[in-house]
C-alpha positions in Angstrom: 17.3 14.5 -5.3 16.2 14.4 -9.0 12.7 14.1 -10.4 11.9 12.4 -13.6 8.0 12.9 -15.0 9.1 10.4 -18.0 10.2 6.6 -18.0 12.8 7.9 -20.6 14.4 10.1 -18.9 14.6 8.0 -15.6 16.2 4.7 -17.8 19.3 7.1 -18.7 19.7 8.2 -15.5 19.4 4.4 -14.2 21.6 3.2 -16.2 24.3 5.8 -14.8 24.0 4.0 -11.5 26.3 1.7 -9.0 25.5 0.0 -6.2 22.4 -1.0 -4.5 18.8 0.2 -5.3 15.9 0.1 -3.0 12.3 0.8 -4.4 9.3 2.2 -2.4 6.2 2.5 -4.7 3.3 4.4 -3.7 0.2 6.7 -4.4 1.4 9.8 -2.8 -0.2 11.3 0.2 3.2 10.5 2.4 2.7 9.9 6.6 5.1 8.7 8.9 4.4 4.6 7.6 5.6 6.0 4.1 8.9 7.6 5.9 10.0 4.2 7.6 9.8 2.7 4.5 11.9 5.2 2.6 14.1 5.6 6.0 14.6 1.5 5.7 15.7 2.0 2.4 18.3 4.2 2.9 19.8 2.8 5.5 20.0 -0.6 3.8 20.8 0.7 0.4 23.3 3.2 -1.9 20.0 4.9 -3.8 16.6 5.1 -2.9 13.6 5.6 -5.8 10.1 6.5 -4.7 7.7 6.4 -7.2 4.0 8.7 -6.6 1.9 7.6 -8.9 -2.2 7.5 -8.4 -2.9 4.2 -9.9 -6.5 4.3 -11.3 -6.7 0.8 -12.6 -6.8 -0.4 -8.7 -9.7 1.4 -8.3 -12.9 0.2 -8.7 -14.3 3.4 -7.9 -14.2 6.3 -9.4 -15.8 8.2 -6.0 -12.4 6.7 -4.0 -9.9 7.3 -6.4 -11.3 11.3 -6.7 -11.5 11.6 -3.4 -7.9 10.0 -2.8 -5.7 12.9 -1.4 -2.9 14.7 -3.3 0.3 16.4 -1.6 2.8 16.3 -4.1 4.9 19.5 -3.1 4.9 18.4 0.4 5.8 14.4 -0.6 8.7 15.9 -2.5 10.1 17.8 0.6 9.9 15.3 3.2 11.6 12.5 0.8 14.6 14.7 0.0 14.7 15.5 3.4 15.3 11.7 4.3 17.4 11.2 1.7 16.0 9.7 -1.4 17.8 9.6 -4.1 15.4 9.9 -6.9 11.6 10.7 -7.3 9.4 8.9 -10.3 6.2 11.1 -10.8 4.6 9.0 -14.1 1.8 10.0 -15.9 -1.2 7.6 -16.8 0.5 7.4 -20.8 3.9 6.8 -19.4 2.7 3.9 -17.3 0.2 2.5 -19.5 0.9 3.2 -23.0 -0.5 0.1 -23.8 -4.2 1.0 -22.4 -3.9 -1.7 -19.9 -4.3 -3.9 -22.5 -1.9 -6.4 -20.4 -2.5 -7.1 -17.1 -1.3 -9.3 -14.3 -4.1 -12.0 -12.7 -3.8 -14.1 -9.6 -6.2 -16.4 -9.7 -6.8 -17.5 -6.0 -5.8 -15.4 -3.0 -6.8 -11.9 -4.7 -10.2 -13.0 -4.8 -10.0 -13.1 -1.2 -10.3 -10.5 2.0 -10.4 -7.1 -0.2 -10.5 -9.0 -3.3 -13.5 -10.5 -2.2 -14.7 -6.7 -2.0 -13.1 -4.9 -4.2 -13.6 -6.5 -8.5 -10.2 -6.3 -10.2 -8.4 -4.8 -7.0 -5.1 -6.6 -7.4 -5.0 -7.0 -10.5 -4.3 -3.0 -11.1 -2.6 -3.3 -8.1 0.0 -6.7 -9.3 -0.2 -5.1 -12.7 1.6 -1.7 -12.2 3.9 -3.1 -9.7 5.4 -5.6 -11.8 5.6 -2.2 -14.2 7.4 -0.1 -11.6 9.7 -2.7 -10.7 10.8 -3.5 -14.2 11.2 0.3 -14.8 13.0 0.9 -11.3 14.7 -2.7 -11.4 15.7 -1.8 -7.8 18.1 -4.6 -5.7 15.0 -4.5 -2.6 11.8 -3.2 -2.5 9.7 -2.2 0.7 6.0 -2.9 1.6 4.3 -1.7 4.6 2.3 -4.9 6.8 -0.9 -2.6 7.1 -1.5 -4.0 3.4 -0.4 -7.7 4.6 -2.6 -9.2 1.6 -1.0 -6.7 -1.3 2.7 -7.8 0.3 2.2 -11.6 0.5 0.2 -11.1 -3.4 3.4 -9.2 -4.6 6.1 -11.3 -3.0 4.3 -14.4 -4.6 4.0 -12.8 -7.8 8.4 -11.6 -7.8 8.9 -15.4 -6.7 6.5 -17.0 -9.8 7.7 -14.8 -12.7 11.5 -15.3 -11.3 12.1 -11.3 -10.7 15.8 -10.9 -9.6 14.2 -8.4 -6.4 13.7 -9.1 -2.8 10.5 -7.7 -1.4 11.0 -6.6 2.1 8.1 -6.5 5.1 8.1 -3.9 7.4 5.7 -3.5 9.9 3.0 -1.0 10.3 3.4 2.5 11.8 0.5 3.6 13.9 -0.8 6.3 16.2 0.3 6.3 19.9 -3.7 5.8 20.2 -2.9 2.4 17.5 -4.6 3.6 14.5 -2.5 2.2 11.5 -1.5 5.2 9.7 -2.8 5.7 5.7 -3.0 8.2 3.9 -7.1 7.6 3.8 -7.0 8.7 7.7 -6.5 12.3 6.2 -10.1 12.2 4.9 -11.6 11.4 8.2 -13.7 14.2 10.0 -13.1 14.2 14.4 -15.8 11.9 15.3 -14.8 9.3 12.3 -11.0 9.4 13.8 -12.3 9.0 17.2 -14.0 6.0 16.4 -11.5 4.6 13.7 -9.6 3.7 16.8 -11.6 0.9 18.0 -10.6 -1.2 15.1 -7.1 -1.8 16.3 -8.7 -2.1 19.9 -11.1 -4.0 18.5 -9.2 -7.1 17.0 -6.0 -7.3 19.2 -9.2 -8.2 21.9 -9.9 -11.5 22.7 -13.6 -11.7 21.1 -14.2 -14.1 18.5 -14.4 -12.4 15.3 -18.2 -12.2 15.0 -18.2 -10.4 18.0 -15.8 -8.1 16.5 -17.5 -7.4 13.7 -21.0 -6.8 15.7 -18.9 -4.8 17.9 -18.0 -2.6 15.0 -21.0 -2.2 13.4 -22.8 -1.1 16.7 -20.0 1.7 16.0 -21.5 2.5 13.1 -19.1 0.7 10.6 -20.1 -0.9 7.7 -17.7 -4.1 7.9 -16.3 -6.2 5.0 -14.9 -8.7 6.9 -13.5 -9.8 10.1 -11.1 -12.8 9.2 -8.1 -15.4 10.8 -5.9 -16.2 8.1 -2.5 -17.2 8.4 -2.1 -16.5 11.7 -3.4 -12.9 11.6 -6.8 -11.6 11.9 -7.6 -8.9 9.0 -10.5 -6.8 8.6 -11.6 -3.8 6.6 -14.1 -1.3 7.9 -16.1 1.9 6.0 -16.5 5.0 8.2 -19.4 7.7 6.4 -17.5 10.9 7.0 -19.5 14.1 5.7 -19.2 13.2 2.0 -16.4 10.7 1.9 -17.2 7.4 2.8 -13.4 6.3 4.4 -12.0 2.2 4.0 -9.7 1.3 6.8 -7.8 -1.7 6.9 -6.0 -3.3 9.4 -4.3 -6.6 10.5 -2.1 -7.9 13.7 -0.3 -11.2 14.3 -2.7 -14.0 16.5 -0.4 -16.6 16.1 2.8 -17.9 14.9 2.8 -17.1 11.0 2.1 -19.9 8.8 3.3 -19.7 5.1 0.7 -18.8 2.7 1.6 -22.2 0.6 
């Protein structure tokens, strides 16, 4: 497995390349929901690429993205031992030379769900994809469901700007308990992971959603929404744990899928 820091040094190798490519972008932090992904890709392709990169301009916090945990050396380890072909580990100048001076805005569905929450969100989040994927210029590229907002956002955008990549769906690993797994579950203390549960439980149930949501907050959440929408119900949830306050988001299917168009 081979590990480029630069863009540079990544092109050349690219270019030395045949076959398929699959692409699984991420922030680091790696679980078992990160491993199917990369284990998809493999599987369905001749190279995998993972890119860890903490992208800052998503944040629109500087508390959350401090907080936001780091395990390189052990990220590295469990993707060679799956079989990834090559690791991108970018710094800020590599992937924004420019100062984020360009930058990619959806103008309707972003400001939605966690965009409704969360003030220029997507855009870092559309912005350095469409950067990765023009660096990686991979033949698939794999998104978990648990973000089922940041997939549709991100299969929309590849479809408008006519990007020659399909952008593959996978559904979302959880706990035996149902907890989606993220790599924010790491900063929760035993009482916050005992509770964090009851989301899942909470809106596979058959209560309307502003029963769910009371239902939460009685829990001691503090709830950003509880919301139907395309045949899923989403909802995002803030847990205080000692000093971190923890966002969890989750989403399951309530009805046949209707197309976001």
């Amino acid at each position: 497995m081979k590990v480029f820091e630069n863009v540079d040094g990544w092109r050349e190798y690219r270019r030395s390349l045949t076959g398929s490519v699959g692409f699984v972008p991420t922030m680091g932090a790696l679980h078992d929901g990160h491993a199917a992904l990369l284990e998809r890709s493999v599987q369905e392709n001749d190279h995998t690429v993972l890119s860890i990169y903490l992208n800052p301009t998503q944040f629109n916090s500087e508390a959350d993205l401090d907080n936001y945990p780091s395990t390189l050396e052990r990220d590295l380890k469990l993707s060679c031992g799956i079989g990834v072909s090559a690791v991108l580990t970018p710094g800020y100048q590599e992937v924004y030379a420019d100062g984020f001076r360009y930058q990619i805005h959806e103008s309707s569905f972003s400001r939605e769900l966690c965009g409704a929450h969360r003030d220029g969100h997507f855009t870092g989040v559309l912005t350095v994809v469409l950067k990765l994927l023009n660096i990686v210029r991979p033949d698939r590229a794999y998104f978990g469901e648990k973000d089922y907002q940041q997939y549709l956002l991100i299969r929309d955008m590849c479809e408008a700007f006519f990007m020659d990549v399909d952008i593959v769906p996978c559904p979302t690993v959880r706990e035996n308990d149902g907890l989606a797994l993220s790599s924010r579950n790491a900063l929760l203390d035993c009482a916050g992971r005992a509770r964090a549960v009851r989301i899942n439980q909470l809106i596979r149930s058959p209560l309307p959603d502003s029963a769910v949501q009371e239902a939460l907050q009685q829990d001691g959440f503090d709830v950003d929404y509880v919301v139907r929408r395309e045949g899923r119900r989403f909802v995002a949830a803030s847990l205080r744990c000692g000093a971190h306050e923890v966002r969890l988001i989750d989403n399951v299917a309530v009805e046949p899928m209707a197309s976001l168009v």
